[in-house]
C-alpha positions, 0 to 999 in steps of 0.5 A, spaced: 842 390 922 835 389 921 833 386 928 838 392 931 833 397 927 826 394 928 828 394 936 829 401 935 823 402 932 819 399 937 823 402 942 821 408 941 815 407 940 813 407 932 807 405 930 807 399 924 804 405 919 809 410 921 815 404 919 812 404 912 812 412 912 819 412 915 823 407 911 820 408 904 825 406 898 827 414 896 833 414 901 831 419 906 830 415 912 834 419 916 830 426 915 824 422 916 826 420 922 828 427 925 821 430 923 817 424 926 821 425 932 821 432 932 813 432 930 812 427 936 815 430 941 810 435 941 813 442 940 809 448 942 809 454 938 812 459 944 818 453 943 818 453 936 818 461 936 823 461 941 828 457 937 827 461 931 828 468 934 834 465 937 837 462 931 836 469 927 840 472 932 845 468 930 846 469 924 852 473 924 849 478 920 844 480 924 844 485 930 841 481 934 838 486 938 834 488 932 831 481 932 823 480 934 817 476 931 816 481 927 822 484 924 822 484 917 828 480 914 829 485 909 827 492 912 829 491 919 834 486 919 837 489 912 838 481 909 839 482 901 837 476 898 844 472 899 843 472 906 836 470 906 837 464 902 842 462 907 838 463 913 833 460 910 839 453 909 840 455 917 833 454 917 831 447 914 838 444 917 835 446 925 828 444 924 830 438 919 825 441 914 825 443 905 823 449 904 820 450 897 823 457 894 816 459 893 814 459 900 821 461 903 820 468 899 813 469 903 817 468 910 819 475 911 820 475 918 821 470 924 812 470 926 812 467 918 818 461 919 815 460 926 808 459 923 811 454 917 814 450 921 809 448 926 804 448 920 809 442 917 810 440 924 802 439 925 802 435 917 807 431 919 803 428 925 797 428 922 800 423 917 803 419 922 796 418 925 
């Protein structure tokens, strides 16, 4: 098993820093692994945006013609604090992320999300680097 893991990791190319980082003994390995391999691919903020407009529109209760960078979840969108708690969910499973209950109630449109996430996203290489 740990053959199969180390050509793996040297497979795609992880620096011997980044294997301690990954496989800390907390269990989340797997998590990890999707935001180093997120954060390295280099994903721009026009990207980052596109897939968050484009998971809101999903949501089923959500006109997704009403969406826009700068529609307010709440106001605009008319999500009470259920649906918001469950967008946020939708959030950190598609970006492989923890929002913290105290910065997911600042995130009051799609622009905010976006400007998390590529804020992590850009903590997360530096850490690896």
């Amino acid at each position: 098993m740990q053959s199969i893991r180390n050509s793996i990791l040297r497979h795609m190319g992880i620096r011997n820093s980044a294997r301690q980082w990954l496989f800390k003994e907390d269990g989340n390995a797997l998590s990890r692994l999707n935001q180093y391999i997120y954060a390295s691919t280099g994903t721009s903020s026009d990207q980052i945006m596109a897939r968050v407009i484009g998971l809101v529109k999903k949501f089923d209760k959500i006109d997704g013609t009403k969406v826009t960078e700068s529609a307010n979840f709440q106001k605009d969108l008319c999500l009470d604090s259920l649906d918001r708690v469950e967008l946020v969910m939708a959030f950190e499973q598609e970006f492989s992320i923890e929002i913290p209950d105290e910065e997911a109630d600042k995130l009051t449109c799609c622009a905010d999300v976006a400007k998390y996430i590529a804020s992590g996203t850009e903590q997360k290489i530096g850490e690896n680097s």
